[in-house]
PDB file of N, H, CA, C and O in Angstrom:
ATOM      1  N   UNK A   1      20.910-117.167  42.001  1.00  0.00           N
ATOM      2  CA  UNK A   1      22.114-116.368  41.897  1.00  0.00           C
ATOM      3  C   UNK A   1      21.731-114.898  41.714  1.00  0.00           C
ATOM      4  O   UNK A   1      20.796-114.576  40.981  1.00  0.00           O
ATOM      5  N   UNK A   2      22.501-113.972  42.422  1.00  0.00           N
ATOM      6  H   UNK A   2      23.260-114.234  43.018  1.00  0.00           H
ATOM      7  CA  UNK A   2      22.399-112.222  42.209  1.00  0.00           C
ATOM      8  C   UNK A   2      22.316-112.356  41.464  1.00  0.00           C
ATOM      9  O   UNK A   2      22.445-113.430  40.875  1.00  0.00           O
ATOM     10  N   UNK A   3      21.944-110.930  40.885  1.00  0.00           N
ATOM     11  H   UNK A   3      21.839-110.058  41.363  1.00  0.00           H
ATOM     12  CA  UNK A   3      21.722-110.725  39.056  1.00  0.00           C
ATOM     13  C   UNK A   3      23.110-109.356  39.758  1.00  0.00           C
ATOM     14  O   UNK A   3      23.062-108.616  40.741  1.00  0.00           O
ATOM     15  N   UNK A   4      24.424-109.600  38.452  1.00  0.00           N
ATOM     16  H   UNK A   4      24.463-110.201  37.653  1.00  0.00           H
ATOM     17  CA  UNK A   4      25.172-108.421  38.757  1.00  0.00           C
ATOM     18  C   UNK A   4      24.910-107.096  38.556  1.00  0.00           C
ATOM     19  O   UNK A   4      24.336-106.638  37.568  1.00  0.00           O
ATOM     20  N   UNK A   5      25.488-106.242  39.845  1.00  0.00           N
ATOM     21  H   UNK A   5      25.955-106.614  40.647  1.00  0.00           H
ATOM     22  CA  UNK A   5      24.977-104.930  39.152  1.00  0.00           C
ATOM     23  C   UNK A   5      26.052-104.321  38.431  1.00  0.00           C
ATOM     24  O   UNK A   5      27.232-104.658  38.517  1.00  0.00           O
ATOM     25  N   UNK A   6      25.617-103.470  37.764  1.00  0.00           N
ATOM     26  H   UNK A   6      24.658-103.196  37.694  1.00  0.00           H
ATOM     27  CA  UNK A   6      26.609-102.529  36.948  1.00  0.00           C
ATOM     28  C   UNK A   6      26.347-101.392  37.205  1.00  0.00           C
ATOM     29  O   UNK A   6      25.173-101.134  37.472  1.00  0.00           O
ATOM     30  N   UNK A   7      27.360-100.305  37.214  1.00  0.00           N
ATOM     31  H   UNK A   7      28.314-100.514  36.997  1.00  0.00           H
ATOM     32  CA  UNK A   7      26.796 -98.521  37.623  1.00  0.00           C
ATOM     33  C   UNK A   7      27.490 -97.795  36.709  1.00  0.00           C
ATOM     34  O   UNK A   7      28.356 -98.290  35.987  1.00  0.00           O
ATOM     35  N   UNK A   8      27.170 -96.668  36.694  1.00  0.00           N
ATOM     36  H   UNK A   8      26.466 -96.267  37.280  1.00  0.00           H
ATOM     37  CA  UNK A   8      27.684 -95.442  35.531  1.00  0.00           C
ATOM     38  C   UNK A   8      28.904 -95.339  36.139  1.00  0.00           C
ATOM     39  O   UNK A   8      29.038 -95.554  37.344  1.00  0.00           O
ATOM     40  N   UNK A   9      29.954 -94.981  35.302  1.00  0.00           N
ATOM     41  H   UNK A   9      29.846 -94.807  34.324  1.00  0.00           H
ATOM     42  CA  UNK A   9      31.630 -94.251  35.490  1.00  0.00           C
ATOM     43  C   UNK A   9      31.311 -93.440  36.114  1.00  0.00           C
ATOM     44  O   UNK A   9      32.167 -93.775  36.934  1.00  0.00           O
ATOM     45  N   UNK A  10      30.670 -92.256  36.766  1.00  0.00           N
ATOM     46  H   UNK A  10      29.975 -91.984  36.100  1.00  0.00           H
ATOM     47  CA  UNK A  10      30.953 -91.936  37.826  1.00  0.00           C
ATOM     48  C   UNK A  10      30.361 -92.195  39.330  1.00  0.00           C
ATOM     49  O   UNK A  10      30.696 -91.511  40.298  1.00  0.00           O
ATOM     50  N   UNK A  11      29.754 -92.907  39.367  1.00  0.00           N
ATOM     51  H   UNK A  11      29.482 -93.462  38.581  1.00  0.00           H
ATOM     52  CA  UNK A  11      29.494 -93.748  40.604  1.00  0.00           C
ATOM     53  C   UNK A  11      30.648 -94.724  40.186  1.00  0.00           C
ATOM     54  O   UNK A  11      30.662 -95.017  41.381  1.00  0.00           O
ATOM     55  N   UNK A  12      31.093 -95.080  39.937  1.00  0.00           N
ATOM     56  H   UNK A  12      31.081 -94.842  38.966  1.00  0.00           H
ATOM     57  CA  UNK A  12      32.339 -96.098  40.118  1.00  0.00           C
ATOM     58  C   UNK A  12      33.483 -95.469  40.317  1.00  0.00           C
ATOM     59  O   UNK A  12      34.185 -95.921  41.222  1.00  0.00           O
ATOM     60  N   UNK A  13      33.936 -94.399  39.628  1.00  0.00           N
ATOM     61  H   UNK A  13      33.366 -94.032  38.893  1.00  0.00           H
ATOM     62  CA  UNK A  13      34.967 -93.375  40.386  1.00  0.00           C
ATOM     63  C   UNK A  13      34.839 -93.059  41.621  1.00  0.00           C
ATOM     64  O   UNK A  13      35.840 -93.145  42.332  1.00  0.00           O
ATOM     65  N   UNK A  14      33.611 -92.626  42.179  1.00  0.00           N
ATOM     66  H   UNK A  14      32.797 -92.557  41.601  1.00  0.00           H
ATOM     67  CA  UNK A  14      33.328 -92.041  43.232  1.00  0.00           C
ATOM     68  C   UNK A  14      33.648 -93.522  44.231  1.00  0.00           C
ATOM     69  O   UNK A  14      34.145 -93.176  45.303  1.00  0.00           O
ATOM     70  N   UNK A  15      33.517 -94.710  44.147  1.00  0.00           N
ATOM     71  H   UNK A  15      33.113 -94.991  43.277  1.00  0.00           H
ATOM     72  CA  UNK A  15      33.603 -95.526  44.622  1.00  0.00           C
ATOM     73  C   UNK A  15      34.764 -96.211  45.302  1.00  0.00           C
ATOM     74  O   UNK A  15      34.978 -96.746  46.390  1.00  0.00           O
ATOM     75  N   UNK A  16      35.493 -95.934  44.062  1.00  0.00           N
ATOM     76  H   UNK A  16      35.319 -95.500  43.178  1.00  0.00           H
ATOM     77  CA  UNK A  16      37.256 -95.898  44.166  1.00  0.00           C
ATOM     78  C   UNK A  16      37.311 -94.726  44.943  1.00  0.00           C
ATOM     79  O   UNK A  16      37.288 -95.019  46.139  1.00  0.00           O
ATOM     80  N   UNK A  17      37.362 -93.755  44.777  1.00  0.00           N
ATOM     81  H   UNK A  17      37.381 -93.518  43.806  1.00  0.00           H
ATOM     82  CA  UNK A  17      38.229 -92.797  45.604  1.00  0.00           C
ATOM     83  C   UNK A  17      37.443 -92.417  47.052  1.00  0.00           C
ATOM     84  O   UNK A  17      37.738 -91.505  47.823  1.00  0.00           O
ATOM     85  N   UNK A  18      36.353 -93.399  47.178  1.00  0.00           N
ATOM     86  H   UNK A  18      36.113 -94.141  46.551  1.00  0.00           H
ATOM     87  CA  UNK A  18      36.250 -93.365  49.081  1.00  0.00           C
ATOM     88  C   UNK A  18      37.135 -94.718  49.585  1.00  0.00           C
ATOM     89  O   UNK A  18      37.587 -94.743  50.730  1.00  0.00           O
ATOM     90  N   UNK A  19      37.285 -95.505  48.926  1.00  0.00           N
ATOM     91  H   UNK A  19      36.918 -95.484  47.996  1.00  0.00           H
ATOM     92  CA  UNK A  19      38.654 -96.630  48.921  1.00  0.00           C
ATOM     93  C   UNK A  19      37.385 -97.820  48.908  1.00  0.00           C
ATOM     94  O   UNK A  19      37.876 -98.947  48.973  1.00  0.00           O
ATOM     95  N   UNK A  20      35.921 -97.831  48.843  1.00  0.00           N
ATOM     96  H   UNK A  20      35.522 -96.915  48.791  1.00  0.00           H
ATOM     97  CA  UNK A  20      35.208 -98.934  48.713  1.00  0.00           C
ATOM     98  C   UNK A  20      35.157 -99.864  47.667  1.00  0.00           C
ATOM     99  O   UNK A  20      34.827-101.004  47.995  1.00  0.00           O
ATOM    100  N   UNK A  21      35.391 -99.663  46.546  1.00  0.00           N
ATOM    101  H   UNK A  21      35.659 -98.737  46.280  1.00  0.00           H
ATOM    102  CA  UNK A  21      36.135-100.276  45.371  1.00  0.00           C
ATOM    103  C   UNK A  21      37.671-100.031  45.250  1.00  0.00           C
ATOM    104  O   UNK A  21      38.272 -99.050  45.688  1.00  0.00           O
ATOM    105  N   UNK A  22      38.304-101.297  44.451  1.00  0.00           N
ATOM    106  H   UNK A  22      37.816-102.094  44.095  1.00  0.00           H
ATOM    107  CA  UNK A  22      39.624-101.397  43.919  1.00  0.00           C
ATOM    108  C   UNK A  22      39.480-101.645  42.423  1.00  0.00           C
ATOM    109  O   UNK A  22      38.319-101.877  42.088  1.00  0.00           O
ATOM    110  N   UNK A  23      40.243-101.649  41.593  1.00  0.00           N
ATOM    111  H   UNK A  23      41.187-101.460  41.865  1.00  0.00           H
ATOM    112  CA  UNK A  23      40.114-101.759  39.943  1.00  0.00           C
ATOM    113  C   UNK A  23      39.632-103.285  40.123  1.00  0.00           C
ATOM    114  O   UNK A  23      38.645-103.389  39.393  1.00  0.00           O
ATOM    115  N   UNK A  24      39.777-104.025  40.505  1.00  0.00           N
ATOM    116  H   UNK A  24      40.578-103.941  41.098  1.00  0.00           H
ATOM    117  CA  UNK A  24      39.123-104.854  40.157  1.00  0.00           C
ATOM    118  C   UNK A  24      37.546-104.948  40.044  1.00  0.00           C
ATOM    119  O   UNK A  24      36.714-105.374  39.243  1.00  0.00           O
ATOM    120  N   UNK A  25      37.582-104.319  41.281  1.00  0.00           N
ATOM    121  H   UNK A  25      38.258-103.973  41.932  1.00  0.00           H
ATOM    122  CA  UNK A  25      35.591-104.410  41.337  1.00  0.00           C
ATOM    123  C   UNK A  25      35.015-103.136  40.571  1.00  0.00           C
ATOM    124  O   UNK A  25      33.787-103.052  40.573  1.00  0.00           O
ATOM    125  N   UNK A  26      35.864-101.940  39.792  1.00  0.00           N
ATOM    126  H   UNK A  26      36.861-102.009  39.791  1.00  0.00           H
ATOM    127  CA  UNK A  26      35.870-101.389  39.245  1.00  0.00           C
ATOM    128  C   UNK A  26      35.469-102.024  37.649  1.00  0.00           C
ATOM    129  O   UNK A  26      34.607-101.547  36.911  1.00  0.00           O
ATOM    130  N   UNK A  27      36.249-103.098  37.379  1.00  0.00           N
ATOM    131  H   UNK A  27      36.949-103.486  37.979  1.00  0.00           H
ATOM    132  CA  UNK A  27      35.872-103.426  36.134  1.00  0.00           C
ATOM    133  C   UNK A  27      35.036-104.356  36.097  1.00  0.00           C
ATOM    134  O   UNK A  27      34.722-104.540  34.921  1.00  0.00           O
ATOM    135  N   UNK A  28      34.349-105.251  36.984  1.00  0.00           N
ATOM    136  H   UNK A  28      34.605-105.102  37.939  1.00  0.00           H
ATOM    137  CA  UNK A  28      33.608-106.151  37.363  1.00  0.00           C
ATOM    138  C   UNK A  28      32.319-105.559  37.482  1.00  0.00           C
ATOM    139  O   UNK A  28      31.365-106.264  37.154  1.00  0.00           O
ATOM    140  N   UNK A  29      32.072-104.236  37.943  1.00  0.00           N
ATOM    141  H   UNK A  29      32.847-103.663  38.209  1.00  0.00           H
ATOM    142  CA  UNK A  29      31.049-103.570  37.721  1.00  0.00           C
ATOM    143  C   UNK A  29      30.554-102.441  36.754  1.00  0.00           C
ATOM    144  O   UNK A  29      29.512-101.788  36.813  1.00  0.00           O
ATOM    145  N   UNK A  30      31.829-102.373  35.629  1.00  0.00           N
ATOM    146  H   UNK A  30      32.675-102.903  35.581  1.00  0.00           H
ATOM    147  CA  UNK A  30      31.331-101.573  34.552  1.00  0.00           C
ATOM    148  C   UNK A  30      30.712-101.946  33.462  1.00  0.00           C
ATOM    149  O   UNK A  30      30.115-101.182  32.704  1.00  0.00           O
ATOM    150  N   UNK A  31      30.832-103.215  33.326  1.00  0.00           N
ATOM    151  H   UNK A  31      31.317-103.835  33.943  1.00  0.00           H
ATOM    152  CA  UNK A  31      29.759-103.991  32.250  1.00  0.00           C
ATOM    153  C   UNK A  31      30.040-105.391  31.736  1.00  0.00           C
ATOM    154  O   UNK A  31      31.121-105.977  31.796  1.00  0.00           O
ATOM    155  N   UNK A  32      28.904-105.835  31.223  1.00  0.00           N
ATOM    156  H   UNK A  32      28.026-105.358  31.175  1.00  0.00           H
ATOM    157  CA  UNK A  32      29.325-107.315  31.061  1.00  0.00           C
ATOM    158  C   UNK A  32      30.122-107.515  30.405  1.00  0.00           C
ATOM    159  O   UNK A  32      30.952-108.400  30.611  1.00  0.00           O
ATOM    160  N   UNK A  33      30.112-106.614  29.232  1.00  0.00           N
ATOM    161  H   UNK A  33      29.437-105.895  29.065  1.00  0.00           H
ATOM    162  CA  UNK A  33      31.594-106.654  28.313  1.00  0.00           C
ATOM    163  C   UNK A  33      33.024-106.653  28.283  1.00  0.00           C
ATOM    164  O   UNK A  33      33.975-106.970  27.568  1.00  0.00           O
ATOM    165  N   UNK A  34      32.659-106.015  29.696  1.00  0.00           N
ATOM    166  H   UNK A  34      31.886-105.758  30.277  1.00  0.00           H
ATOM    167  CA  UNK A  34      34.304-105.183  30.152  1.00  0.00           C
ATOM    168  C   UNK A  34      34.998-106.897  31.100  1.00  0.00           C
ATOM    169  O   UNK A  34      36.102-107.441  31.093  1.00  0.00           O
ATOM    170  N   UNK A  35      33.713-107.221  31.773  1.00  0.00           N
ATOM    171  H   UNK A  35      32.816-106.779  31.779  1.00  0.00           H
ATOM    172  CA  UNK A  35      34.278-108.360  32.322  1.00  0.00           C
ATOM    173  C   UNK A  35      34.489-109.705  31.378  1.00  0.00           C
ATOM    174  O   UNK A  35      35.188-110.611  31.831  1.00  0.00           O
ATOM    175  N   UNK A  36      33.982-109.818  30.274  1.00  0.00           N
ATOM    176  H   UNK A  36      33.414-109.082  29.906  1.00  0.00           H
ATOM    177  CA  UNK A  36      34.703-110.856  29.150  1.00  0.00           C
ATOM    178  C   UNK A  36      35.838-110.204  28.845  1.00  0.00           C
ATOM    179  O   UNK A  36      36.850-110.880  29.031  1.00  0.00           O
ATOM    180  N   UNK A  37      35.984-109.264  28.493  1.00  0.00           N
ATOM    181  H   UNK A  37      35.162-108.715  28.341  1.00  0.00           H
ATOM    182  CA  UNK A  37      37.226-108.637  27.727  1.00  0.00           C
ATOM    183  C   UNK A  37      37.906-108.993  28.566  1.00  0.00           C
ATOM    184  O   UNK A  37      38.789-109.810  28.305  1.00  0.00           O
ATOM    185  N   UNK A  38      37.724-108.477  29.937  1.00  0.00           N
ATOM    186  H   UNK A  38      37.007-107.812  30.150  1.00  0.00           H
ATOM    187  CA  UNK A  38      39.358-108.536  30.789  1.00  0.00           C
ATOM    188  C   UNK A  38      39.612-109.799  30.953  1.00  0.00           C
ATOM    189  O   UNK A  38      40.698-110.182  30.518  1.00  0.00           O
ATOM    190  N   UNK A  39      38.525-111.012  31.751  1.00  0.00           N
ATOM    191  H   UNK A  39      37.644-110.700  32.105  1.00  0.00           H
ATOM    192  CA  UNK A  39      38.843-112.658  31.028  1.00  0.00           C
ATOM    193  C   UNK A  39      39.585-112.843  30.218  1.00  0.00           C
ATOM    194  O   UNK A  39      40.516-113.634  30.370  1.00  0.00           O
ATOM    195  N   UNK A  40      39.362-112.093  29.007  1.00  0.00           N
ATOM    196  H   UNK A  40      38.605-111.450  28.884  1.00  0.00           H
ATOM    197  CA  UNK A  40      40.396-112.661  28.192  1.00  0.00           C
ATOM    198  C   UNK A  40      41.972-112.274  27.520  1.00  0.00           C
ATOM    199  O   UNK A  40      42.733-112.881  26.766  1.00  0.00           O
ATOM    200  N   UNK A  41      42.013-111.089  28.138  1.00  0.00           N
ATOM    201  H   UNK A  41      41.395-110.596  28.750  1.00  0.00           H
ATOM    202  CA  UNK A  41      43.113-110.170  28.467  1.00  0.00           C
ATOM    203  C   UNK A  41      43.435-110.868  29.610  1.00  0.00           C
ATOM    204  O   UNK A  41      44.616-111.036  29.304  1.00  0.00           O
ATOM    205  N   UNK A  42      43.332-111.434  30.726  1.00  0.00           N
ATOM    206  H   UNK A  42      42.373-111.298  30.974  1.00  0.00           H
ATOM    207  CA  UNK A  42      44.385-112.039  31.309  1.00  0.00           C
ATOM    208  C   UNK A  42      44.669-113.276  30.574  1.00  0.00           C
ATOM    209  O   UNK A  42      45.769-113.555  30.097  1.00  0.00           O
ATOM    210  N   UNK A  43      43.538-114.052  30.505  1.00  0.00           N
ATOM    211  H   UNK A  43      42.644-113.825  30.892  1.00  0.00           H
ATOM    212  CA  UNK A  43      44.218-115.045  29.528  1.00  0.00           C
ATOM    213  C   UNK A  43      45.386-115.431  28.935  1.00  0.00           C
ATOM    214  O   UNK A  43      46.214-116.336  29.046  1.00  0.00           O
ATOM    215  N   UNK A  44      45.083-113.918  27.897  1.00  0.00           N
ATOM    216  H   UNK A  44      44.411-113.183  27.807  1.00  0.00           H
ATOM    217  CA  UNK A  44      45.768-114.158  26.572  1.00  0.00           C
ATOM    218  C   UNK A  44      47.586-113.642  27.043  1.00  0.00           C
ATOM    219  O   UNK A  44      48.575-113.947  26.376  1.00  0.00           O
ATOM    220  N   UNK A  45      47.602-112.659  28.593  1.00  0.00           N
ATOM    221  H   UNK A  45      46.798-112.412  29.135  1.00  0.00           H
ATOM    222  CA  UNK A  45      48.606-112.195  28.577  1.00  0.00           C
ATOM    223  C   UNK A  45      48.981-113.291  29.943  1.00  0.00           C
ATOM    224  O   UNK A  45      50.031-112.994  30.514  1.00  0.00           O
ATOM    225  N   UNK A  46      48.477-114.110  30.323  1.00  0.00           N
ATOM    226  H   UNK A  46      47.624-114.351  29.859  1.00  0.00           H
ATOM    227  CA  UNK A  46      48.862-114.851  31.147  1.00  0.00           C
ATOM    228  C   UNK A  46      48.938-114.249  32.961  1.00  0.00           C
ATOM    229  O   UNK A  46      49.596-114.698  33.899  1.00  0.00           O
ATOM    230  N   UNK A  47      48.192-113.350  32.913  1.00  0.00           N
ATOM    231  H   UNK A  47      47.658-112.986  32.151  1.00  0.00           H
ATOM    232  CA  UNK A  47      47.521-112.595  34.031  1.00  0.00           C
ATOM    233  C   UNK A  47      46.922-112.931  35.046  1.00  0.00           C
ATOM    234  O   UNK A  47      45.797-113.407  34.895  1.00  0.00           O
ATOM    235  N   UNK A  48      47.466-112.796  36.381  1.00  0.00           N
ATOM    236  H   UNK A  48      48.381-112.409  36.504  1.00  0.00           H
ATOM    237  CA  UNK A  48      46.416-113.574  37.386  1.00  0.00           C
ATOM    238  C   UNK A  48      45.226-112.153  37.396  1.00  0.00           C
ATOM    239  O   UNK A  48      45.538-111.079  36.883  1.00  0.00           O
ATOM    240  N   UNK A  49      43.843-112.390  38.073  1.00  0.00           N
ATOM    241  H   UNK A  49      43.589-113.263  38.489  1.00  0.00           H
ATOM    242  CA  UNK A  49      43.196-111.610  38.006  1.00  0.00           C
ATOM    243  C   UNK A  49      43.052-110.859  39.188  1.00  0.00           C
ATOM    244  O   UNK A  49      42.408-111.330  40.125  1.00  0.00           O
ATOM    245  N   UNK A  50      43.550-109.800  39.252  1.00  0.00           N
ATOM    246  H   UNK A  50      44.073-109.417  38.490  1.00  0.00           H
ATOM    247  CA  UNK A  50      43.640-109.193  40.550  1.00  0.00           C
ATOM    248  C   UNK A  50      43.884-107.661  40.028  1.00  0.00           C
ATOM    249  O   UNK A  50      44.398-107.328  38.960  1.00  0.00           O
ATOM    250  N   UNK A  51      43.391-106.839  41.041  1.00  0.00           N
ATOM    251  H   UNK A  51      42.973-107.110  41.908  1.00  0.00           H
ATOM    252  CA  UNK A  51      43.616-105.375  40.915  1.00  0.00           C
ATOM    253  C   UNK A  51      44.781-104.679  40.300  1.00  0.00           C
ATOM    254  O   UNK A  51      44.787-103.460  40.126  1.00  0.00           O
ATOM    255  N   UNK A  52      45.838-105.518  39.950  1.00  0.00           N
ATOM    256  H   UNK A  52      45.834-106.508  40.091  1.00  0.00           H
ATOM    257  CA  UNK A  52      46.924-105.190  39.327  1.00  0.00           C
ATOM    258  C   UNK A  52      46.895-104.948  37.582  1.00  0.00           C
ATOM    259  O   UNK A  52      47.186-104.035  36.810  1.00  0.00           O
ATOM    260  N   UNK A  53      46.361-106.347  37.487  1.00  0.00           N
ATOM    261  H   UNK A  53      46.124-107.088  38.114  1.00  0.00           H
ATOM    262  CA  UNK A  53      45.691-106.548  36.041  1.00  0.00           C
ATOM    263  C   UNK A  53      44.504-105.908  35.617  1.00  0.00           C
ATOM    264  O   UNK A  53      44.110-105.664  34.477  1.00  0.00           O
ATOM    265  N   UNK A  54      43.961-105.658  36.804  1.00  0.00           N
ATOM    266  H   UNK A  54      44.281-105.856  37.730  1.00  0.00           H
ATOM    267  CA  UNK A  54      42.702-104.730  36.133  1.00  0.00           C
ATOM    268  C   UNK A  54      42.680-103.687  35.961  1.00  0.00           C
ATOM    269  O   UNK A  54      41.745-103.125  35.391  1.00  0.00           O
ATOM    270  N   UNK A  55      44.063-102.908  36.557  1.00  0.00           N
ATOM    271  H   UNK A  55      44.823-103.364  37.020  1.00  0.00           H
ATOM    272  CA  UNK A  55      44.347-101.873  36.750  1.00  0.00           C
ATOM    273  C   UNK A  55      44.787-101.493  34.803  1.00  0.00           C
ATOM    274  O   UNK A  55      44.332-100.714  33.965  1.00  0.00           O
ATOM    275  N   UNK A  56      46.030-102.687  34.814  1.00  0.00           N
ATOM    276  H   UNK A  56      46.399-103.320  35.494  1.00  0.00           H
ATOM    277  CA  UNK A  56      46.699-102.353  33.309  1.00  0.00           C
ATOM    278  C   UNK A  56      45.298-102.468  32.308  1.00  0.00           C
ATOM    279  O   UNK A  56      45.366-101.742  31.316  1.00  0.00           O
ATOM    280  N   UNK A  57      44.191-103.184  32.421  1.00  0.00           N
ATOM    281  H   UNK A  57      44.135-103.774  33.226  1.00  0.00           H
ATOM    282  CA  UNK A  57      43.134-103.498  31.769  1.00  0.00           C
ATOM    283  C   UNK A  57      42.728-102.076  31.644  1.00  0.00           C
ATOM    284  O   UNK A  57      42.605-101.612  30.511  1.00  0.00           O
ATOM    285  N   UNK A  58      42.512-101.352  32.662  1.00  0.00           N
ATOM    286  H   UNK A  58      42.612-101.730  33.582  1.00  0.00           H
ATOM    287  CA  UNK A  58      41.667-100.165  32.220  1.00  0.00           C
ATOM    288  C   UNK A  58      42.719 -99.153  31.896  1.00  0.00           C
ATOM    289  O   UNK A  58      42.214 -98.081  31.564  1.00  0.00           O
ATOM    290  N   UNK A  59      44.159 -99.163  31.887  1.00  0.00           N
ATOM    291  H   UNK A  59      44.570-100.034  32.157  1.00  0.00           H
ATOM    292  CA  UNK A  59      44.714 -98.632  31.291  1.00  0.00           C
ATOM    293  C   UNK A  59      44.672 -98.503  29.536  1.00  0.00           C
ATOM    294  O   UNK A  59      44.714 -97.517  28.801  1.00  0.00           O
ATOM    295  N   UNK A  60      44.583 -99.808  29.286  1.00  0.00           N
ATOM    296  H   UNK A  60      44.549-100.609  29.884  1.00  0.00           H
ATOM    297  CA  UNK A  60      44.585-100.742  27.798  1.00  0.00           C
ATOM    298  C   UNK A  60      43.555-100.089  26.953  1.00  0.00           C
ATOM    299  O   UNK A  60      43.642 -99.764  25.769  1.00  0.00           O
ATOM    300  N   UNK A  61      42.402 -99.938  27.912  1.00  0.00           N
ATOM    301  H   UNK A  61      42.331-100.202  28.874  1.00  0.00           H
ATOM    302  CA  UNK A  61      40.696 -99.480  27.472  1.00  0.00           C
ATOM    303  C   UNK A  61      41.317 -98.039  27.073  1.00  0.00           C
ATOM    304  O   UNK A  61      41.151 -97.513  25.972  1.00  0.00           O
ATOM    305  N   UNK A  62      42.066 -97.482  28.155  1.00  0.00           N
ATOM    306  H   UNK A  62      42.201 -97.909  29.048  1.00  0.00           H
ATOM    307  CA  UNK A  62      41.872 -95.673  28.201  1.00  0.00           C
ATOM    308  C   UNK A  62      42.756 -95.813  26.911  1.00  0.00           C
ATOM    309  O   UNK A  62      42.741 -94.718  26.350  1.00  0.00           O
ATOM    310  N   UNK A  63      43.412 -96.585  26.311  1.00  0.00           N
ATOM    311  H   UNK A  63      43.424 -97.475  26.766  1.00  0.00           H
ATOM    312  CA  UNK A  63      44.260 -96.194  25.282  1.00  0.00           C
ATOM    313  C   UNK A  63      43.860 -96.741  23.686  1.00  0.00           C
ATOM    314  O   UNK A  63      44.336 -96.518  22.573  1.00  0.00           O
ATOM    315  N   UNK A  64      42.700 -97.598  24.215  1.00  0.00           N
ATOM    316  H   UNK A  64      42.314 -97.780  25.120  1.00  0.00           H
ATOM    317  CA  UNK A  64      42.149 -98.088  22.866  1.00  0.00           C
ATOM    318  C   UNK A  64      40.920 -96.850  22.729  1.00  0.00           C
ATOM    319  O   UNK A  64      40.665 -96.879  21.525  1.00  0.00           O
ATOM    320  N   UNK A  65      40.192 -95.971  23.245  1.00  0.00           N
ATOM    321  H   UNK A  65      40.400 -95.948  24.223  1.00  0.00           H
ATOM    322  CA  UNK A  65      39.667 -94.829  23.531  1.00  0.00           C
ATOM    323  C   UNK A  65      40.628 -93.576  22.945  1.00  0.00           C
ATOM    324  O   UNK A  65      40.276 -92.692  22.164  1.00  0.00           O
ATOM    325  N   UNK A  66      41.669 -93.730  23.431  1.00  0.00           N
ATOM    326  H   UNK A  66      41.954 -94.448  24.066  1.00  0.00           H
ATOM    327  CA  UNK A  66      42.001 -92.149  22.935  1.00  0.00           C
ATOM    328  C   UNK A  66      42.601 -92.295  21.236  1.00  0.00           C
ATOM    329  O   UNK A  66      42.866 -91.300  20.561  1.00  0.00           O
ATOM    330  N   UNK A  67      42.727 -93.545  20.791  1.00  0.00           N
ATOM    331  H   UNK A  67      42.511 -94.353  21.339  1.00  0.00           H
ATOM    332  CA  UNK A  67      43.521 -94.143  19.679  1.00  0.00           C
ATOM    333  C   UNK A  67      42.384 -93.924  18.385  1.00  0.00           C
ATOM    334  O   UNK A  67      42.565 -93.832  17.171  1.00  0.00           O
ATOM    335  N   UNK A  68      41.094 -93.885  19.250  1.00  0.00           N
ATOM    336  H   UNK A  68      40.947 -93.960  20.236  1.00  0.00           H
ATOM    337  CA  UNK A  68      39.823 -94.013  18.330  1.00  0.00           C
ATOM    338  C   UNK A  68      39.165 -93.061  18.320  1.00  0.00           C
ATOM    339  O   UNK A  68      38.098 -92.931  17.721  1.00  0.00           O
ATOM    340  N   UNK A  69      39.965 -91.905  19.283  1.00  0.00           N
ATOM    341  H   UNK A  69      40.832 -92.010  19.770  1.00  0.00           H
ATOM    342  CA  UNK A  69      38.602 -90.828  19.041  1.00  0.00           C
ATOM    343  C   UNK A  69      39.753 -89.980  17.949  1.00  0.00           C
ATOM    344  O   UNK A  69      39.306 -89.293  17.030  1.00  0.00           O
ATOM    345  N   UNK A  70      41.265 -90.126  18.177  1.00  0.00           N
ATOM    346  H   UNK A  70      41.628 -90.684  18.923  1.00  0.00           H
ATOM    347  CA  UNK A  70      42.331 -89.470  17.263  1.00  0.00           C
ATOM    348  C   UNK A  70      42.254 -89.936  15.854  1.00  0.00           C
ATOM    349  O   UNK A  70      42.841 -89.337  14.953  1.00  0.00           O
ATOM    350  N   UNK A  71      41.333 -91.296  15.600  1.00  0.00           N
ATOM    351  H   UNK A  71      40.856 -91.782  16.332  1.00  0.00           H
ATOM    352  CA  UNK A  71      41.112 -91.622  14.441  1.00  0.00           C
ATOM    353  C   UNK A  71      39.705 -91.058  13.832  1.00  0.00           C
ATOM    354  O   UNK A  71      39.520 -91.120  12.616  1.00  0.00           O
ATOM    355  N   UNK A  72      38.623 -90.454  14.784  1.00  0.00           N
ATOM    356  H   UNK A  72      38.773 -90.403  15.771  1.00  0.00           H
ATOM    357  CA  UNK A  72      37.234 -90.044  14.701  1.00  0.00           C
ATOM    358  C   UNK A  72      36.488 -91.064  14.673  1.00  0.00           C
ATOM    359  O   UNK A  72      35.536 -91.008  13.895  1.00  0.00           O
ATOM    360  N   UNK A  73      36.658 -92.212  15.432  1.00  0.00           N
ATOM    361  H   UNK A  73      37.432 -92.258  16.064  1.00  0.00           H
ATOM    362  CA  UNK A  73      35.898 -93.221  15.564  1.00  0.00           C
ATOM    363  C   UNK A  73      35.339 -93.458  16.732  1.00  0.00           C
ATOM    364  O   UNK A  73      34.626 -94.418  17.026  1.00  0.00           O
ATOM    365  N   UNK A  74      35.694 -92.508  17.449  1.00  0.00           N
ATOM    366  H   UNK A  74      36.274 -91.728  17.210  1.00  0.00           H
ATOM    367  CA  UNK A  74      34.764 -92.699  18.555  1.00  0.00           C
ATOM    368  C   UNK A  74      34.117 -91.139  18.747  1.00  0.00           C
ATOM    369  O   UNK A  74      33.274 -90.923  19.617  1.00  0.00           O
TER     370      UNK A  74
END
């Protein structure tokens, strides 16, 4: 089996906006973590897994991020 790759946020932006990635393969390639988390964020919200959901997923992230740096925790 491949070993998955993962790339830095901006090679993955850059990726999306030539249209060669969609949020899904966006979050599938930002880290192993990101792809349990969202597993279980559809899960838990009853989510099929598709660019839609991964989309609100990295919405979810950008807001658990700005929630933590307004607290100085990140």
């Amino acid at each position: 089996m491949a070993q998955q790759k993962y790339y830095p946020e901006e090679v993955l932006v850059e990726k999306m906006q030539s249209g060669e990635y969609g949020w899904l393969d966006y979050v599938n390639h930002f880290s192993a973590e990101w792809q349990e988390e969202y597993a279980r964020y559809c899960e838990e919200k009853g989510l099929i897994v598709d660019n839609d959901s991964a989309a609100e997923f990295v919405r979810f992230k950008d807001e658990q991020l700005e929630a933590a740096m307004e607290c100085g925790d990140a």
